[in-house]
C-alpha positions as CSV (number, residue, x, y, z in Angstrom):
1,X,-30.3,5.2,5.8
2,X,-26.6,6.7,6.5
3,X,-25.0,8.2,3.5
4,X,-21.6,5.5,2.4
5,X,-18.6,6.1,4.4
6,X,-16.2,7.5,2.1
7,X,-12.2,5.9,2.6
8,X,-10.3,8.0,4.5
9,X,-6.8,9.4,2.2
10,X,-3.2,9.6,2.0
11,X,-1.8,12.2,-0.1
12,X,1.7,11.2,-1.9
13,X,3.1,14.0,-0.3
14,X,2.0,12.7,3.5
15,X,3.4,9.1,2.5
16,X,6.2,10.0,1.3
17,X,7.2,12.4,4.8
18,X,6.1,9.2,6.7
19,X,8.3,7.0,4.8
20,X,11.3,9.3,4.7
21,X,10.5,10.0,8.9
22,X,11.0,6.1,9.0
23,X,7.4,5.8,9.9
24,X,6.2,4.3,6.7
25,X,2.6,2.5,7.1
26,X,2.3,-1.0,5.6
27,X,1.5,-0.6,2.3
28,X,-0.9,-2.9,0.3
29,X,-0.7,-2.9,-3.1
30,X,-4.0,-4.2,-4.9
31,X,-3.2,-4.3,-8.4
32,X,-2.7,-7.6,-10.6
33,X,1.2,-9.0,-10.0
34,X,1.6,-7.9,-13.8
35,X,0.7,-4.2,-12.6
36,X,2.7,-4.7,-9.7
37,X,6.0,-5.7,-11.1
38,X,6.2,-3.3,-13.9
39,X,6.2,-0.5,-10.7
40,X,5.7,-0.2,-7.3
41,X,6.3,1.9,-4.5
42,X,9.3,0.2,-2.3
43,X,8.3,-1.8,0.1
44,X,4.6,-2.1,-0.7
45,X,3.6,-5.8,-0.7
46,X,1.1,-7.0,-3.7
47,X,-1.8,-8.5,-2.3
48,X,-4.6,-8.2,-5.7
49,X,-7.6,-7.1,-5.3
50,X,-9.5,-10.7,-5.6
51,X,-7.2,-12.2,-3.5
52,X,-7.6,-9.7,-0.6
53,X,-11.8,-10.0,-0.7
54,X,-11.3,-13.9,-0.9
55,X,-9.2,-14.1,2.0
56,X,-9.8,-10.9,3.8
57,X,-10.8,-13.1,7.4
58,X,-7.2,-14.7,7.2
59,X,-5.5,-11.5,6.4
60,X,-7.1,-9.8,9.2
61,X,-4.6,-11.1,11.7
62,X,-2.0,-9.8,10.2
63,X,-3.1,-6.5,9.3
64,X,-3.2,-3.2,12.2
65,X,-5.1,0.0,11.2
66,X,-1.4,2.0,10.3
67,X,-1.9,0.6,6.2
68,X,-2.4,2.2,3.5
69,X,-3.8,0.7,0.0
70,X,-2.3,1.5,-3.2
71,X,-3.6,0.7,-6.7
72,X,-3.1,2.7,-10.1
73,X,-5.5,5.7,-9.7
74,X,-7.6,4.4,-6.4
75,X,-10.4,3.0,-7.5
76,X,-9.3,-0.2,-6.6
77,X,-7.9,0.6,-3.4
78,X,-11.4,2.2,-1.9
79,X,-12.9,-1.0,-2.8
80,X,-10.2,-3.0,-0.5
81,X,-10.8,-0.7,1.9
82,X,-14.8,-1.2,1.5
83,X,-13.9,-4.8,1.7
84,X,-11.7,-4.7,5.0
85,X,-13.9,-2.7,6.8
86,X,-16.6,-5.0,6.2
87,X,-14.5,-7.7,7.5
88,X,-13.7,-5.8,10.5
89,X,-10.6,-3.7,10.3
90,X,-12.5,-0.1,9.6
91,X,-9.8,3.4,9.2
92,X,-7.7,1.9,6.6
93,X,-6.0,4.7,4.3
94,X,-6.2,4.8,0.4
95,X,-2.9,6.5,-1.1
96,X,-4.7,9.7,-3.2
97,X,-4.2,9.4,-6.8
98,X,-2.6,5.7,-6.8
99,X,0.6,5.0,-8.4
100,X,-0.1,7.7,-10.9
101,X,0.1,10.6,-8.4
102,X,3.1,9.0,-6.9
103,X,4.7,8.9,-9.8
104,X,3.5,12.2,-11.0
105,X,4.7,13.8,-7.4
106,X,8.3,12.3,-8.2
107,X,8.3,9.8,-5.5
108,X,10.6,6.5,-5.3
109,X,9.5,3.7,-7.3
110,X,11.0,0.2,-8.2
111,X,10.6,-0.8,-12.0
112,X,10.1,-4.0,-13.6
113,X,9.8,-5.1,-16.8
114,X,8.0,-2.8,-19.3
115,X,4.1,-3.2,-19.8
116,X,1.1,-1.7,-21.0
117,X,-1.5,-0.6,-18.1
118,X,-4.6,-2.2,-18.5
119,X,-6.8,1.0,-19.9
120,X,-3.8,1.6,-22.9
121,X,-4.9,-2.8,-23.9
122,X,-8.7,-1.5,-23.4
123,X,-8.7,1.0,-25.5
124,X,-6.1,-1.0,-28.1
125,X,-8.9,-4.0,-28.1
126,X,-11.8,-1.7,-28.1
127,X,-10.5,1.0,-30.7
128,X,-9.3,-2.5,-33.0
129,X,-12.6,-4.5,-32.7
130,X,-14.8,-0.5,-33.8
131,X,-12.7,-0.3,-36.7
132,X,-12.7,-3.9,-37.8
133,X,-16.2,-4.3,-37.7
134,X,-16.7,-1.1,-39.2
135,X,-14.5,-2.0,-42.5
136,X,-15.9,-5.3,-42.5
137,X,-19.8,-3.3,-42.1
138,X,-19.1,-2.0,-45.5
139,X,-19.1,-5.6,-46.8
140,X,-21.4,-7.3,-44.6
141,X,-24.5,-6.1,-43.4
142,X,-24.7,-5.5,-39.4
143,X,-21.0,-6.1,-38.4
144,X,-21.1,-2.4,-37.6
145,X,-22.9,-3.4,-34.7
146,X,-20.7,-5.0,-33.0
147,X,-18.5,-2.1,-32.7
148,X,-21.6,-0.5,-31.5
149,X,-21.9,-3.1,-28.7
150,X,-18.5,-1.9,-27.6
151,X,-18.9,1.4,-27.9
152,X,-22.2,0.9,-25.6
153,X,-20.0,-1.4,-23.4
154,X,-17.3,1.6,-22.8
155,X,-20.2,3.9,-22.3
156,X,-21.5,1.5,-19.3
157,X,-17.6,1.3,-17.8
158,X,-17.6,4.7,-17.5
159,X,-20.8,5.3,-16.0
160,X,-20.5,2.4,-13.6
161,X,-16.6,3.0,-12.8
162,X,-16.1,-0.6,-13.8
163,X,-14.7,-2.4,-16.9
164,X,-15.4,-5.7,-18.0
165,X,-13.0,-6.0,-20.9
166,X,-10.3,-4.9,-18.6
167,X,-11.5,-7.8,-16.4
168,X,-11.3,-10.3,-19.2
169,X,-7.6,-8.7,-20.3
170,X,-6.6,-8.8,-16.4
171,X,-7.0,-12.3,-16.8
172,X,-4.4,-13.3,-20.4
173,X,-1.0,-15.0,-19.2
174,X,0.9,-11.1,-20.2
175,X,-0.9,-9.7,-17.2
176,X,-1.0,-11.9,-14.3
177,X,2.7,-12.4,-13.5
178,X,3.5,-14.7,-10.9
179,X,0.6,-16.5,-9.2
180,X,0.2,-14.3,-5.8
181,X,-1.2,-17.0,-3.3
182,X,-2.3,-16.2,0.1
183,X,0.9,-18.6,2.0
184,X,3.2,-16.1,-0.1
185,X,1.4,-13.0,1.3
186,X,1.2,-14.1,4.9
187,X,4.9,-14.8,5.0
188,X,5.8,-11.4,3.8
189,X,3.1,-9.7,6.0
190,X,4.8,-12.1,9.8
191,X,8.6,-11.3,8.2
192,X,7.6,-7.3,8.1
193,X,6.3,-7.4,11.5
């Protein structure tokens, strides 16, 4: 059994010669539209994550091997990547660091409104349900452990690299922003070419 391809990476610094060189790749955002207006590298078009593994075949036509795949930290973008190679468009390139080591390296950005990422909400929602329970525990017996159901359900989102609470909060009106549909991103994709 062959050991996982690992994605193949962009560093910001790389991107952002490319881009200034005028031969910027296509970038895909994957992050929820909420994640994507509140910043975004210029140019980069959203296409989230659940969108691109639902439609991946139909995207395909419209995609070359010169893309790159953006998300917050990368996580996200290795499994697009995963999910396009799979599909039959292997040697896409994951941007190193996400949007955080763009935006750490200084690099342009556009900026919409103002929101929380979705690990600040986690950890709002998780830190507020641990001490709820735990000043209610002192009342009633065994409400303690549903903070420790959290606490174990952090533990398991770290281990695993996954989150299902960020999931759930993904999914609340505050985070989805427009409704990115797959007509929309196929336009923007044939108009770029």
């Amino acid at each position: 059994m062959s050991a996982p391809r690992t994605a193949l990476s962009l560093t910001p610094a790389a991107l952002r010669a490319l881009t200034e060189e005028g031969r910027a790749p296509r970038l895909l955002d994957v992050r929820t539209p909420g994640e994507f207006r509140t910043v975004h590298i210029p140019g980069a078009y959203n296409v989230p994550l659940h969108t691109l593994r639902e439609h991946r075949a139909e995207l395909l036509s419209h995609l070359d091997e010169d893309v790159v795949l953006v998300c917050r930290s990368g996580q996200r973008a290795r499994e697009a990547e995963q999910a396009l190679d799979q599909a039959g468009l292997p040697g896409l390139r994951v941007l190193e660091g996400g949007m955080n080591a763009w935006e750490a390296a200084g690099a342009p950005v556009e900026r919409g409104a103002e929101r929380w990422d979705m690990e600040r909400q986690v950890r709002l929602v998780a830190g507020s349900i641990v001490l709820t329970t735990g000043l209610v525990g002192l009342l009633v017996p065994g409400a303690h452990l549903i903070g420790t159901a959290v606490g174990a359900g952090l533990t398991y989102a770290a281990l695993s690299n996954s989150c299902a609470m960020g999931v759930l909060l993904s999914k609340l009106p505050y985070n989805r922003g427009p409704r990115t549909d797959l007509r929309t991103v196929i336009a923007e994709l044939r108009s770029a070419s």
